[in-house]
N, C-alpha and C positions, 0 to 999 in steps of 0.2 A: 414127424418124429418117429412114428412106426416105420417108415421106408428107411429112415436111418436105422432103425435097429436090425430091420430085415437086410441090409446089406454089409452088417457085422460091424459098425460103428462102437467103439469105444465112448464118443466125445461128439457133440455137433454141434455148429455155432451159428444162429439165426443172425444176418447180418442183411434185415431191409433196410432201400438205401434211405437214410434221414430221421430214422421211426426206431422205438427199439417197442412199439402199441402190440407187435404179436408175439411180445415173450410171456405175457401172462398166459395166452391162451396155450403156448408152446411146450408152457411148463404143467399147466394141467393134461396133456396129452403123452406126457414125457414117461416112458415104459421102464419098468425096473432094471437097471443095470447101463445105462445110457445118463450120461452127463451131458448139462445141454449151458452152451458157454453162449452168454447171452452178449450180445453186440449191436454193430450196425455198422452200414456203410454210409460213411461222408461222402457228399456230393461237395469238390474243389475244384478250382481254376487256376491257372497259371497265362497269363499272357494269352490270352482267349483259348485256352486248351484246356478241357475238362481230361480233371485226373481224381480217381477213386481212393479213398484211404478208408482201411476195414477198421475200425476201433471196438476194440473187446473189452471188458469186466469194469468198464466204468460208473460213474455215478451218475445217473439217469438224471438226477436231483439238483447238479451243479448248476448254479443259477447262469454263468455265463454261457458255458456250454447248452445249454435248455433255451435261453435264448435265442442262439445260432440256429439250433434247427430249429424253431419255429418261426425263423425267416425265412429259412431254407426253404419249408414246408410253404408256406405261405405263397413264396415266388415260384416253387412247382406248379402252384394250381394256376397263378395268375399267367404262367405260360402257357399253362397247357389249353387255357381257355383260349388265349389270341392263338396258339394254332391250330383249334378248333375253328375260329373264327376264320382266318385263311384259308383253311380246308372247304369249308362252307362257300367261300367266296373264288373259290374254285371249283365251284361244283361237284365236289366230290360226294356227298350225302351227308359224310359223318358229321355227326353232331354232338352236341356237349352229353345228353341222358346217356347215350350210347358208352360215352367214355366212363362215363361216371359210374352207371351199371359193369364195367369192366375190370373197373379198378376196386368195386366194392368199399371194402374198409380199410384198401391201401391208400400210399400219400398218391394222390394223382402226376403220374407223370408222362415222360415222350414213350415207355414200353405200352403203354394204355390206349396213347392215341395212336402209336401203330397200330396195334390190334385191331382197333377199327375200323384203320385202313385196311387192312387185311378182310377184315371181314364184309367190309363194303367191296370188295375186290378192285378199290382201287392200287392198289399193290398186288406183285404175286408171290412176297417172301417178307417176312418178316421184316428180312436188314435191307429189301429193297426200302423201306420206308425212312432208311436214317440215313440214306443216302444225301449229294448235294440236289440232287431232284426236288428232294421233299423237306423231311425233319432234319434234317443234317445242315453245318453251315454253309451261308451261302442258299439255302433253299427256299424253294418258292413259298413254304410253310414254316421256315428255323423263326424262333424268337427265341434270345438271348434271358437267360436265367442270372438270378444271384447266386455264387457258391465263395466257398472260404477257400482264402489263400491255403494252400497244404502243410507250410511249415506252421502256420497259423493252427489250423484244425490238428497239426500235431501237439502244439504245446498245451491247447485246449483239452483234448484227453489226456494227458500226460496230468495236470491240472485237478483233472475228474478222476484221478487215480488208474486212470485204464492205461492200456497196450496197444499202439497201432499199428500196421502193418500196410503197405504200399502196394494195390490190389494188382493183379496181372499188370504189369509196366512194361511186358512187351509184347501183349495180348493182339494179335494177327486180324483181327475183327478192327483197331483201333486205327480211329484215323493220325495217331500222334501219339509216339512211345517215350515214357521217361529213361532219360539217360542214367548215365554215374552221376553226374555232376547235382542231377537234383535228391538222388539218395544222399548223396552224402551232403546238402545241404539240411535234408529231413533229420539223418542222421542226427546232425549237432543239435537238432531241433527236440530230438528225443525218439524218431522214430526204432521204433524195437523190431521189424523185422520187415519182408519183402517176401512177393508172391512167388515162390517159384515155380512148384508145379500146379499149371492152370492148364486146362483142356484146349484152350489156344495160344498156346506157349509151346513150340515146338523143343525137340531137341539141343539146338545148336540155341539156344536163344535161353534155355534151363542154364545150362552148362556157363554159359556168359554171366547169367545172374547170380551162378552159386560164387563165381570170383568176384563179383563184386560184394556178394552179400557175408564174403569171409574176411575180403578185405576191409570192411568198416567192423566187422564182430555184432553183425547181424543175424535174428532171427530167419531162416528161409521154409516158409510155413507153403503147404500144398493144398488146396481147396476146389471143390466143385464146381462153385459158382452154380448151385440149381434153381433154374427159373422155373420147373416143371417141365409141363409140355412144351414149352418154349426153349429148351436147352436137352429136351431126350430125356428127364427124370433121370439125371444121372451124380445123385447123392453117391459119395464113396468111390466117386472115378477118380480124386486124387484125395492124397490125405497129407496130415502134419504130423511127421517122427514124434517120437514118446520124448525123446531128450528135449525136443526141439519147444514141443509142446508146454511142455513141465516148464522150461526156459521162460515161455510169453506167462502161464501160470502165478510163476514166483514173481514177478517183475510189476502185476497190476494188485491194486489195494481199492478201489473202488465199487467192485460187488466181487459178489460170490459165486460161483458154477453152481448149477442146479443140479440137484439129485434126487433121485428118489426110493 
Protein backbone atom coordinates (compact mmCIF):
# COMPACT_ATOMS: atom_id res chain seq x y z
CA UNK A 1 0.00 0.00 0.00
CA UNK A 2 2.82 2.58 0.72
CA UNK A 3 4.51 1.72 -2.79
CA UNK A 4 1.32 2.52 -4.17
CA UNK A 5 1.22 5.63 -2.64
CA UNK A 6 4.85 6.32 -3.18
CA UNK A 7 4.23 5.96 -6.96
CA UNK A 8 1.31 8.66 -6.86
CA UNK A 9 -1.62 6.11 -7.04
CA UNK A 10 -4.97 7.79 -6.68
CA UNK A 11 -6.77 4.21 -6.17
CA UNK A 12 -5.34 0.49 -5.89
CA UNK A 13 -6.96 -2.83 -6.05
CA UNK A 14 -5.64 -5.96 -4.28
CA UNK A 15 -6.75 -8.73 -6.50
CA UNK A 16 -5.08 -12.22 -5.06
CA UNK A 17 -6.10 -14.92 -7.18
CA UNK A 18 -9.12 -16.83 -5.20
CA UNK A 19 -8.71 -14.92 -1.66
CA UNK A 20 -9.78 -11.55 -1.09
CA UNK A 21 -7.80 -13.02 3.25
CA UNK A 22 -5.27 -9.86 2.57
CA UNK A 23 -7.70 -7.00 2.30
CA UNK A 24 -8.02 -6.57 6.03
CA UNK A 25 -4.43 -6.40 6.55
CA UNK A 26 -4.23 -4.03 3.27
CA UNK A 27 -6.72 -1.86 4.80
CA UNK A 28 -4.96 -1.38 8.02
CA UNK A 29 -1.74 -0.40 6.08
CA UNK A 30 -3.71 1.78 3.75
CA UNK A 31 -2.04 5.71 3.98
CA UNK A 32 -4.24 8.75 3.89
CA UNK A 33 -5.38 9.89 0.64
CA UNK A 34 -5.12 6.34 -1.19
CA UNK A 35 -8.31 4.43 -1.90
CA UNK A 36 -7.95 0.84 -1.87
CA UNK A 37 -10.63 -1.15 -4.23
CA UNK A 38 -10.78 -4.50 -2.77
CA UNK A 39 -11.08 -7.47 -5.18
CA UNK A 40 -9.57 -10.73 -6.39
CA UNK A 41 -8.85 -12.72 -9.14
CA UNK A 42 -10.77 -15.76 -10.29
CA UNK A 43 -9.08 -18.77 -11.28
CA UNK A 44 -11.43 -20.03 -14.88
CA UNK A 45 -11.25 -22.62 -17.58
CA UNK A 46 -12.51 -22.81 -20.82
CA UNK A 47 -12.07 -26.09 -22.85
CA UNK A 48 -8.83 -26.93 -20.91
CA UNK A 49 -7.57 -23.31 -21.13
CA UNK A 50 -7.15 -21.23 -18.02
CA UNK A 51 -8.47 -17.67 -18.24
CA UNK A 52 -8.24 -14.99 -15.38
CA UNK A 53 -11.30 -12.86 -14.46
CA UNK A 54 -10.50 -9.76 -11.87
CA UNK A 55 -13.76 -9.30 -9.80
CA UNK A 56 -13.99 -5.94 -7.72
CA UNK A 57 -16.40 -4.35 -4.88
CA UNK A 58 -18.22 -7.72 -4.19
CA UNK A 59 -19.75 -9.44 -1.35
CA UNK A 60 -17.16 -11.36 0.12
CA UNK A 61 -20.34 -13.03 2.06
CA UNK A 62 -22.32 -14.34 -0.97
CA UNK A 63 -22.94 -17.84 0.11
CA UNK A 64 -22.65 -19.23 -3.61
CA UNK A 65 -19.93 -17.32 -4.54
CA UNK A 66 -17.90 -18.22 -1.06
CA UNK A 67 -18.51 -21.42 -1.93
CA UNK A 68 -16.77 -21.51 -5.36
CA UNK A 69 -13.68 -20.39 -3.94
CA UNK A 70 -13.34 -22.39 -1.33
CA UNK A 71 -13.22 -25.28 -4.00
CA UNK A 72 -11.23 -23.28 -5.76
CA UNK A 73 -8.88 -23.01 -2.82
CA UNK A 74 -9.17 -26.38 -1.76
CA UNK A 75 -8.21 -27.90 -5.41
CA UNK A 76 -4.96 -25.24 -5.43
CA UNK A 77 -3.47 -27.16 -2.52
CA UNK A 78 -4.54 -30.64 -3.56
CA UNK A 79 -2.62 -29.77 -6.78
CA UNK A 80 0.06 -28.24 -5.66
CA UNK A 81 0.77 -31.08 -3.47
CA UNK A 82 0.64 -33.99 -6.33
CA UNK A 83 3.10 -31.63 -7.99
CA UNK A 84 5.13 -31.58 -5.27
CA UNK A 85 4.82 -34.92 -5.30
CA UNK A 86 6.19 -35.52 -9.04
CA UNK A 87 8.74 -33.08 -8.37
CA UNK A 88 9.95 -35.29 -5.69
CA UNK A 89 9.75 -38.32 -7.82
CA UNK A 90 11.85 -36.67 -10.18
CA UNK A 91 14.42 -35.94 -8.10
CA UNK A 92 14.22 -32.61 -7.99
CA UNK A 93 14.60 -31.88 -3.95
CA UNK A 94 11.68 -29.53 -3.67
CA UNK A 95 9.40 -30.39 -1.15
CA UNK A 96 6.04 -29.71 0.18
CA UNK A 97 7.63 -27.27 3.91
CA UNK A 98 9.55 -25.58 1.33
CA UNK A 99 6.42 -24.60 -0.71
CA UNK A 100 4.50 -24.02 2.06
CA UNK A 101 7.04 -21.78 3.77
CA UNK A 102 6.93 -19.72 0.28
CA UNK A 103 3.59 -19.21 0.15
CA UNK A 104 3.15 -18.26 3.85
CA UNK A 105 -0.38 -17.07 4.31
CA UNK A 106 -1.11 -17.20 0.63
CA UNK A 107 -3.65 -19.76 -1.19
CA UNK A 108 -0.87 -22.26 -2.22
CA UNK A 109 -0.46 -22.49 -5.83
CA UNK A 110 1.74 -23.35 -9.28
CA UNK A 111 3.74 -19.40 -8.67
CA UNK A 112 4.96 -21.17 -5.18
CA UNK A 113 5.92 -24.29 -6.42
CA UNK A 114 7.93 -22.50 -9.04
CA UNK A 115 9.79 -20.68 -6.70
CA UNK A 116 11.03 -23.60 -5.36
CA UNK A 117 12.15 -24.71 -8.35
CA UNK A 118 13.90 -21.75 -8.77
CA UNK A 119 15.34 -21.98 -5.65
CA UNK A 120 16.42 -25.48 -5.64
CA UNK A 121 17.91 -24.38 -9.19
CA UNK A 122 16.06 -26.82 -10.74
CA UNK A 123 15.01 -24.15 -13.20
CA UNK A 124 16.94 -20.94 -14.32
CA UNK A 125 13.94 -18.49 -14.67
CA UNK A 126 10.91 -18.29 -13.23
CA UNK A 127 8.62 -18.96 -16.60
CA UNK A 128 11.20 -21.78 -17.31
CA UNK A 129 9.09 -23.60 -14.61
CA UNK A 130 5.38 -23.25 -16.40
CA UNK A 131 6.84 -24.44 -19.30
CA UNK A 132 5.56 -28.04 -21.14
CA UNK A 133 8.94 -29.33 -19.40
CA UNK A 134 7.50 -29.00 -15.99
CA UNK A 135 4.27 -27.10 -14.49
CA UNK A 136 2.77 -26.22 -17.76
CA UNK A 137 0.31 -28.71 -19.75
CA UNK A 138 1.51 -31.59 -20.91
CA UNK A 139 4.40 -31.49 -18.18
CA UNK A 140 6.31 -33.97 -16.69
CA UNK A 141 5.01 -32.25 -13.22
CA UNK A 142 1.18 -30.44 -14.71
CA UNK A 143 -1.82 -31.73 -12.67
CA UNK A 144 -4.98 -30.47 -13.80
CA UNK A 145 -6.99 -28.08 -11.22
CA UNK A 146 -10.67 -27.24 -10.61
CA UNK A 147 -11.72 -23.54 -11.94
CA UNK A 148 -15.17 -21.93 -12.90
CA UNK A 149 -16.50 -21.65 -16.20
CA UNK A 150 -15.91 -17.68 -16.95
CA UNK A 151 -19.26 -16.84 -18.08
CA UNK A 152 -20.17 -18.71 -14.81
CA UNK A 153 -17.71 -16.69 -12.44
CA UNK A 154 -19.19 -13.67 -14.32
CA UNK A 155 -22.63 -14.04 -13.36
CA UNK A 156 -21.45 -15.15 -9.98
CA UNK A 157 -20.00 -11.65 -9.06
CA UNK A 158 -22.54 -9.87 -10.95
CA UNK A 159 -24.74 -11.86 -8.22
CA UNK A 160 -22.37 -10.61 -5.34
CA UNK A 161 -23.03 -7.21 -6.55
CA UNK A 162 -19.43 -6.68 -7.91
CA UNK A 163 -17.77 -5.73 -11.35
CA UNK A 164 -15.60 -8.05 -13.45
CA UNK A 165 -13.24 -7.52 -15.76
CA UNK A 166 -11.32 -9.99 -18.30
CA UNK A 167 -7.65 -9.87 -17.03
CA UNK A 168 -4.81 -9.46 -19.81
CA UNK A 169 -6.57 -11.68 -22.77
CA UNK A 170 -3.84 -11.10 -24.83
CA UNK A 171 -1.03 -11.14 -22.38
CA UNK A 172 2.39 -12.48 -24.60
CA UNK A 173 3.53 -14.71 -21.53
CA UNK A 174 0.12 -16.91 -22.25
CA UNK A 175 -0.10 -19.94 -23.67
CA UNK A 176 -3.83 -19.33 -25.21
CA UNK A 177 -5.32 -15.68 -25.82
CA UNK A 178 -9.10 -14.95 -25.49
CA UNK A 179 -10.70 -13.79 -28.59
CA UNK A 180 -13.88 -11.53 -29.50
CA UNK A 181 -15.93 -14.13 -29.53
CA UNK A 182 -15.55 -14.98 -25.72
CA UNK A 183 -15.85 -11.22 -24.69
CA UNK A 184 -18.65 -10.88 -26.15
CA UNK A 185 -20.06 -14.05 -24.73
CA UNK A 186 -18.90 -12.76 -21.09
CA UNK A 187 -20.37 -9.62 -22.20
CA UNK A 188 -24.06 -10.89 -22.29
CA UNK A 189 -22.93 -12.66 -19.34
CA UNK A 190 -22.40 -9.27 -17.53
CA UNK A 191 -18.80 -8.82 -17.89
CA UNK A 192 -18.11 -4.84 -17.27
CA UNK A 193 -14.84 -4.40 -18.70
CA UNK A 194 -11.42 -5.91 -20.35
CA UNK A 195 -7.74 -5.62 -19.50
CA UNK A 196 -6.32 -3.31 -21.82
CA UNK A 197 -3.20 -1.89 -20.78
CA UNK A 198 -1.13 -4.83 -19.16
CA UNK A 199 2.68 -4.68 -19.17
CA UNK A 200 2.45 -7.87 -21.61
CA UNK A 201 0.13 -6.48 -23.91
CA UNK A 202 1.96 -4.86 -26.61
CA UNK A 203 0.93 -2.16 -28.73
CA UNK A 204 -0.75 -3.61 -31.69
CA UNK A 205 -2.57 -5.98 -29.36
CA UNK A 206 -4.05 -2.60 -26.82
CA UNK A 207 -5.19 -1.10 -29.86
CA UNK A 208 -7.17 -4.36 -31.12
CA UNK A 209 -8.75 -4.59 -27.54
CA UNK A 210 -9.90 -1.02 -27.39
CA UNK A 211 -12.07 -2.01 -30.76
CA UNK A 212 -13.35 -4.69 -29.29
CA UNK A 213 -13.93 -3.28 -25.96
CA UNK A 214 -15.95 -0.12 -27.64
CA UNK A 215 -17.71 -2.35 -29.68
CA UNK A 216 -19.59 -4.34 -27.04
CA UNK A 217 -19.63 -0.60 -24.52
CA UNK A 218 -17.10 -2.14 -22.34
CA UNK A 219 -15.09 -0.92 -19.56
CA UNK A 220 -11.12 -1.06 -20.80
CA UNK A 221 -9.33 -0.75 -17.32
CA UNK A 222 -5.07 -0.68 -17.29
CA UNK A 223 -3.40 -2.67 -14.46
CA UNK A 224 0.01 -3.69 -13.18
CA UNK A 225 -0.50 -7.04 -12.36
CA UNK A 226 2.42 -6.78 -9.41
CA UNK A 227 3.73 -9.90 -8.22
CA UNK A 228 6.64 -7.98 -6.36
CA UNK A 229 10.00 -9.17 -6.99
CA UNK A 230 8.65 -11.51 -9.36
CA UNK A 231 7.26 -8.93 -11.82
CA UNK A 232 9.95 -5.78 -11.13
CA UNK A 233 7.63 -4.12 -8.18
CA UNK A 234 6.07 -2.38 -10.75
CA UNK A 235 2.76 -0.87 -9.00
CA UNK A 236 1.59 2.15 -11.32
CA UNK A 237 3.33 0.82 -14.65
CA UNK A 238 -0.19 1.04 -16.05
CA UNK A 239 -3.41 2.51 -14.69
CA UNK A 240 -7.39 2.73 -15.20
CA UNK A 241 -8.64 6.40 -16.58
CA UNK A 242 -10.81 8.38 -14.07
CA UNK A 243 -13.93 8.14 -16.40
CA UNK A 244 -13.24 4.65 -16.82
CA UNK A 245 -12.77 4.02 -13.42
CA UNK A 246 -15.72 5.86 -11.82
CA UNK A 247 -17.56 3.66 -14.75
CA UNK A 248 -16.58 0.10 -12.89
CA UNK A 249 -17.44 2.35 -9.48
CA UNK A 250 -21.10 3.09 -10.24
CA UNK A 251 -21.82 -0.33 -11.73
CA UNK A 252 -20.86 -2.54 -8.30
CA UNK A 253 -23.18 -2.51 -5.17
CA UNK A 254 -21.52 -5.30 -3.18
CA UNK A 255 -18.78 -3.52 -0.98
CA UNK A 256 -17.50 -0.34 -0.53
CA UNK A 257 -13.75 1.19 -1.56
CA UNK A 258 -11.65 1.78 1.45
CA UNK A 259 -10.60 5.08 2.68
CA UNK A 260 -8.94 6.56 5.19
Amino acid sequence: MHRAAAAGLDAIALTDHDTVAGIPAAARALPAGLMLVPGMELSCRRDGRSIHLLAYLFDAGHLELAAELETIRQSRVSRAKDMVAKLAALGTGVSWDQVLAIAGDGVVGRPHVARAMLARGVVRSFDEAFTSDWLGPGGRAHVARYALDPARAVRLVSAAGGVSVLAHPLGQLRAWQAGPELMRELALAGLAGVEVDHPDQDEAKRSALRTVVASLGLVGTGGSDDHGELTGDRIGAEVTGGNDFERLLSAASGAPVITR
